[in-house]
N, C-alpha and C positions, 0 to 999 in steps of 0.2 A: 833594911833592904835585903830581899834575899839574894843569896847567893847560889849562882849555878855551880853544882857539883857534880863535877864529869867524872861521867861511867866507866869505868876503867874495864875492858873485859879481858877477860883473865883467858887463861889457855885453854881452862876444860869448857868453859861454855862455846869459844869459837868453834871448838871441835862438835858438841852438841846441834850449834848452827848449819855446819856443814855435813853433817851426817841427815839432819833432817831433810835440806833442803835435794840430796841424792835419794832419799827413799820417798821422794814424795811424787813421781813419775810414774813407778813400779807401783802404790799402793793406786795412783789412779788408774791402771791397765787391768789390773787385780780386779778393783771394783765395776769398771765397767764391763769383763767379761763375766763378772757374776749376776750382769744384769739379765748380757745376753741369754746366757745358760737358763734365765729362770723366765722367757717368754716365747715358747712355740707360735707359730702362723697361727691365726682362727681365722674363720670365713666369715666376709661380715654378713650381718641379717640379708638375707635376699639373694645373696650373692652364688647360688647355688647352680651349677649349669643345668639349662632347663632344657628340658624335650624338645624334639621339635618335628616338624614333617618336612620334604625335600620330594620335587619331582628327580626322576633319574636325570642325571646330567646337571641339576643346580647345587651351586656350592652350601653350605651346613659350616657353624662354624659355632663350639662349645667356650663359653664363657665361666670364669672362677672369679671371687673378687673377695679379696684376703686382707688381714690386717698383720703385720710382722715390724719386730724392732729392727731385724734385719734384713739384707734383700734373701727374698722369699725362691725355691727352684721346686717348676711344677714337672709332676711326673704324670702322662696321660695312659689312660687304659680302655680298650675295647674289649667288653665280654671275658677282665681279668686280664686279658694280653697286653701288654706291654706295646705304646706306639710311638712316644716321644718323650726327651726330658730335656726342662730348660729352664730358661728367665721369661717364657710365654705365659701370661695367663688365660693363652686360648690357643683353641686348637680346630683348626680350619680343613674340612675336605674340599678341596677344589671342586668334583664334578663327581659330584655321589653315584653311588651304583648298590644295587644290592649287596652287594661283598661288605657294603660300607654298614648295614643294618645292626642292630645291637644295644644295648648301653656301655656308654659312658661314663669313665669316674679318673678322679685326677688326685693326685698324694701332694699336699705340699709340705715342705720343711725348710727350713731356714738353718745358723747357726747353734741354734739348741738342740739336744736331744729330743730326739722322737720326732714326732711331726703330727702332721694330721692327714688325714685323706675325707674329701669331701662327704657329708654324711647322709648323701642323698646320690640316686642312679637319675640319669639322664640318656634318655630315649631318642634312638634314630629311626623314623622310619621314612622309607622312599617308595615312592607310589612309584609303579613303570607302566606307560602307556601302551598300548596293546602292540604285539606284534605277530607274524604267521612266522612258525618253526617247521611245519611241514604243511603244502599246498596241499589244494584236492587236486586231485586226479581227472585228467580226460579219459573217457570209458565208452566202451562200443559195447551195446543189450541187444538184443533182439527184441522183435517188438512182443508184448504181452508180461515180459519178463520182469525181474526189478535192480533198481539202484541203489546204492548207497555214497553219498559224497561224503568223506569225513575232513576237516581240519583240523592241526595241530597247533593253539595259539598260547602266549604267556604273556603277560601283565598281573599288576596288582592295583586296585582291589578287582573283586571278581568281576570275571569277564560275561559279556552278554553278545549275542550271534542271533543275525538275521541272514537266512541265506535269499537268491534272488536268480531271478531268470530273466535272463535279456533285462537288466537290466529296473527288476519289476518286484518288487517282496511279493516271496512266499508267505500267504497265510499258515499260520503254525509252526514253522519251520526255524528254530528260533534255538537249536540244540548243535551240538560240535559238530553232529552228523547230521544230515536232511537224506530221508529215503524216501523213496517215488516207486510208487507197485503199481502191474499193471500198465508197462508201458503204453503209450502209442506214437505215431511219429510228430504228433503237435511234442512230444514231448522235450523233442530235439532240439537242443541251438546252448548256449554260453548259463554256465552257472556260475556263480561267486557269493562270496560269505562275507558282509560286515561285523567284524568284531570289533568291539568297543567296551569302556569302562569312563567313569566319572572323569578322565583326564587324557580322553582321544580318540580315536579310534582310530582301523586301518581296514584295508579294502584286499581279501584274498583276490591271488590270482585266478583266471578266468579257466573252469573246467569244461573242454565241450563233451555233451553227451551226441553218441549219433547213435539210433537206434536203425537196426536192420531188420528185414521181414522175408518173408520165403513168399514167392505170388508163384506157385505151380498152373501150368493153363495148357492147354489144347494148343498143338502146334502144326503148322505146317512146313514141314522141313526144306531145303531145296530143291527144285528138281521137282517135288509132289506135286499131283494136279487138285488134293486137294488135305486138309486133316486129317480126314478118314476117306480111305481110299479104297475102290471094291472091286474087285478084277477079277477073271476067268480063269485067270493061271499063276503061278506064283511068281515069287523074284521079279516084281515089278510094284512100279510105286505110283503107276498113272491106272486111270480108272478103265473100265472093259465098257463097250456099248455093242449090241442090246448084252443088258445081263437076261438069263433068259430060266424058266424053271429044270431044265434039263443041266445047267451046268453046276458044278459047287464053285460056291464062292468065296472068295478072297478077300479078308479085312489087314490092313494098314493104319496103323495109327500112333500120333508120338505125345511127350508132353516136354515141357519146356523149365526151366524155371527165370521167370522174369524178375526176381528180388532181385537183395542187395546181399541176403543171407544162405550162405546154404542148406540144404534142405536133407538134414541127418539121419541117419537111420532110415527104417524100412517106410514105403506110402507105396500107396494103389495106384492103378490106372485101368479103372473097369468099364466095359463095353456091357452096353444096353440092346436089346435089339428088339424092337416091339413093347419096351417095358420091363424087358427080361432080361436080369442079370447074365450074361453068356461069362465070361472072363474078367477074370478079379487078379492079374497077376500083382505079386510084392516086388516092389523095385528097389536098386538103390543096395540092394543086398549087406545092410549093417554098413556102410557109406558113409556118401553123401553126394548128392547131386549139386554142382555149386553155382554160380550165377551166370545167365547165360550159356549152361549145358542143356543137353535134351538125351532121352532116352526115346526107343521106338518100341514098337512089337509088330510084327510082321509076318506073315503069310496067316492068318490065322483064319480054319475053317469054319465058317456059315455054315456051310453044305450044302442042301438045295432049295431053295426058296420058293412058296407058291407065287402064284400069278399075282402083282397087284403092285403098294406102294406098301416101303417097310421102311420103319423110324431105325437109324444107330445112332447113339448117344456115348460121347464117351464124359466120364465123368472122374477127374482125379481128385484123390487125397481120401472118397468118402468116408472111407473106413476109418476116420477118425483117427489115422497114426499122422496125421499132421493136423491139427488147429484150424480148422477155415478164418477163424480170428486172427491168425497167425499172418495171412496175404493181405495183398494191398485193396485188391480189389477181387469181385467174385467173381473170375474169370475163368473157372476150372470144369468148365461145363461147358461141352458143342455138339450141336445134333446136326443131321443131316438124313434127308429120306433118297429113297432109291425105287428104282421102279423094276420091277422084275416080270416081262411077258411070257407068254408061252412060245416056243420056239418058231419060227418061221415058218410057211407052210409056200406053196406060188400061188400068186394071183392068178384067180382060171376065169376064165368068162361062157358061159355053156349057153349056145343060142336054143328057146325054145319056140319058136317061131312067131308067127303071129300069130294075137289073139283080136279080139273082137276092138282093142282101143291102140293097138298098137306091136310093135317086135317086141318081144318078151326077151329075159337073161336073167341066168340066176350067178350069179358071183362070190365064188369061194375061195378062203383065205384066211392069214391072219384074223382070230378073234377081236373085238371088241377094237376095229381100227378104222380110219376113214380111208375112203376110195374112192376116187374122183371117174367117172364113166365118158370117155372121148370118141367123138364121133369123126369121120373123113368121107370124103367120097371119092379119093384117087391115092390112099394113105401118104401123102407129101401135108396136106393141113389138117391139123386135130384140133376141133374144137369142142372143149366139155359141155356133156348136154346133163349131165346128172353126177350128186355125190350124195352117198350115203355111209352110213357104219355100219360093219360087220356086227352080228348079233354073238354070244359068248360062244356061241356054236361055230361063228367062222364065214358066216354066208348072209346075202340076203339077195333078193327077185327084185329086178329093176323092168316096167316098161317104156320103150320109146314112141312116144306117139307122133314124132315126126317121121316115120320110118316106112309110113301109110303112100302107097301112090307112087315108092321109090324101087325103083328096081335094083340096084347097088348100093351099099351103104357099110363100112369098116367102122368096127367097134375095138375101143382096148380101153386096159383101166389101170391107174396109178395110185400109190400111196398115197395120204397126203401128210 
């Protein structure tokens, strides 16, 4: 039978036991920081933050996804700058804006030396939906003239522009500017520009155009008896009766301007007379005549006129220092004819007695005018027995053949 023979432990080896069992804490702390020291972060397969696109205003948010023995601290970067450092392994913009555009990249490291930083860049980009930075302009042209509407707009990606009238697309108009040549007054009323890009678009504010015009015309001023006016004497603005070939005569006459624009620099206002250019004065004298003014010219001598009917014509602008395309309408032209006799002479009535068919009379006077021949027999009732026209001499021979078998009988004779 065996016997159990107890181990007796001696001094040096208890102390051996207890030296071991005090180093054996320190050598595991030892070893396990020699673990840490020898495994950096890696990023695992896929794990790489990836690009992406963002309207303005939507959140964006960059992903890393790392393998580490220990916990891992990420350090984020925009375009190299510095933007955050943590225990994230992502990095979130709330409401992107272009400030926010760029790449992306992140550093991690853990307890060991060195680290890593991600081995790939990752892309922000943010589209922005169209906006207007500076409006077109409301604008006053005259008419014939030109325009140009411009707008100032931003967005990404590139912008595209329709401009519109009342509401209507311009054909071709399709550029930051829209110009319009050659005014007229259709041209007038609201413009505005739709700018747009693949992710909106927006509606400029509304530019009006008014286009203004010069309408110069023939006028009749207050107080005149007529546009052109033709008198005996001067300083006067009502017309003379008879005008006669013994007197000179007197023209009057104004012009107006009925636009909306006025009417710059120097223009005519020339007087015709038979056809004939008489007076071509320049008005307006380096000016301007403005809407609802008028200019006159006044006392100006005819001189003396033959017998008969004579055209005056006044005509403004002809002279082409204003545009007749330039008015609203062609209003710039007004005639009027006049009659000019020869002076007065008295109705005479010269008895030649009778003749074989009746009393005879020869009757002279005014040329080329009618005269009614009155008969009576106590002069209180006159009754016309004859009318004829003076021949351009002034006279013509009437006979009465009721006049026969009368012993009394009064003749007299009137204008007609």
């Amino acid at each position: 039978m065996n016997a159990l023979i107890p181990y007796r432990y001696s001094r040096s080896s208890i102390f051996h036991l207890l030296a071991f069992t005090l180093l054996l804490p320190l050598l595991c702390a030892i070893s396990a920081r020699c673990f840490a020291q020898c495994c950096p972060p890696t990023i695992n397969p896929g794990g790489q933050p990836v690009s992406q696109t963002v309207n303005q205003g939507q959140p964006a948010t960059f992903y890393v996804s790392v393998s580490s023995s220990t916990t891992p601290t990420y350090t984020w970067y925009r375009n190299g700058t510095f933007l955050a450092s943590g225990l994230s392994s992502s990095y979130t913009i709330a409401s992107a804006t272009t400030n926010d555009v760029g790449t992306y990249t992140v550093a991690v490291t853990n307890a060991s030396p060195g680290g890593v930083v991600s081995d790939g860049t990752a892309t922000l980009t943010v589209h922005v939906k169209p906006y207007i930075v500076t409006q077109p302009a409301s604008q006053t042209k005259l008419i014939t003239s030109n325009v140009t509407f411009s707008v100032v707009a931003g967005g990404t990606p590139a912008l595209t522009y329709q401009w519109r009238f009342k509401g209507t697309n311009l054909a071709g108009k399709t550029l930051s500017s829209c110009t319009l040549n050659n005014l007229t007054t259709n041209n007038a009323g609201n413009y505005a520009v739709l700018v747009g890009n693949p992710y909106g678009s927006v509606t400029s504010a509304v530019a009006v155009l008014t286009v203004t015009y010069i309408n110069l015309a023939a006028y009749q001023p207050p107080g005149w008896s007529d546009k052109i006016v033709v008198s005996t004497v001067t300083n006067t603005t009502t017309d003379s009766s008879p005008l006669t070939t013994t007197n000179t005569l007197y023209v009057d006459f104004a012009l107006i301007n009925n636009g909306t624009a006025s009417a710059g620099g120097a223009f005519t206002n020339q007087l015709y007379l038979d056809g004939v250019l008489k007076i071509s004065p320049s008005l307006g004298g380096g000016g301007f005549l403005a809407p609802g003014f008028s200019v006159t010219i006044k006392d100006y001598s005819l001189g003396m006129l033959s017998a008969g009917d004579h055209t005056l014509m006044v005509r403004i602008d002809s002279g082409n220092q204003i545009n007749e395309l330039d008015e609203s309408v062609a209003d710039n032209e007004y005639t009027r004819t006049i009659t000019v006799i020869n002076p007065q002479v008295p109705l005479l009535l010269t008895p030649n007695g009778f003749v074989s068919n009746g009393f005879q009379l020869t009757v002279t006077g005014p040329p080329s005018i009618s005269v009614v021949i009155e008969v009576s027999s106590d002069l209180s009732v006159w009754t016309p027995c004859y009318t004829n026209t003076t021949d351009p001499g002034g006279w013509f021979v009437t006979t009465d053949p009721a006049a026969l078998g009368i012993s009394r009988r009064f003749y007299r004779g009137r204008l007609q």
